[in-house]
N, C-alpha and C positions, 0 to 999 in steps of 0.2 A: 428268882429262883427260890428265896426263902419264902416269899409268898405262897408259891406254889404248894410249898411243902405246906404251909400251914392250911390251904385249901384243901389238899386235899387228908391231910388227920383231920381236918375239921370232920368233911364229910365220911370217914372214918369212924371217926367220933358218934356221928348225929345217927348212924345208922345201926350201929352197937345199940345205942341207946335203941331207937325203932325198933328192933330187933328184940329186945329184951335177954342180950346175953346176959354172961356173969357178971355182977357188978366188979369183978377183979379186974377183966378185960379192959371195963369202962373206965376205970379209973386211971389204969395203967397210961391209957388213950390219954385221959383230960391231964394228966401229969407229963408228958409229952409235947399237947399243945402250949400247955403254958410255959415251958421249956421253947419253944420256937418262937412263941410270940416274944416273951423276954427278948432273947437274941435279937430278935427283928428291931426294937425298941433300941435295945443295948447300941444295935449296928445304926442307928437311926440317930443319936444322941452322938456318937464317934465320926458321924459324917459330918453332922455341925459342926463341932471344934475341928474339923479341918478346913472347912469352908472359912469357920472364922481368924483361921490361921493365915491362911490363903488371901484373906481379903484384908490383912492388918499389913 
């Protein structure tokens, strides 16, 4: 699901850019993704320690 989401602001992203809108737009976008990808990380790091919870 959060994958998703970051594919597609990716491609959101990539196409602002190709497009040549306003660099506000773009920016807004790239501050966004990296807001998702964090999370994605964040939730990636919080699944180990339950895994390693899990298996002690």
């Amino acid at each position: 699901m959060l994958n998703e989401e970051i594919c597609k602001l990716r491609d959101k992203l990539n196409k602002s850019i190709e497009s040549g809108e306003d660099y506000s737009i773009t920016y807004q976008l790239s501050i966004e993704l990296d807001e998702l990808i964090a999370q994605y990380y964040k939730n990636i790091n919080q699944n180990k320690k339950k895994l390693k919870i899990i298996m002690i």
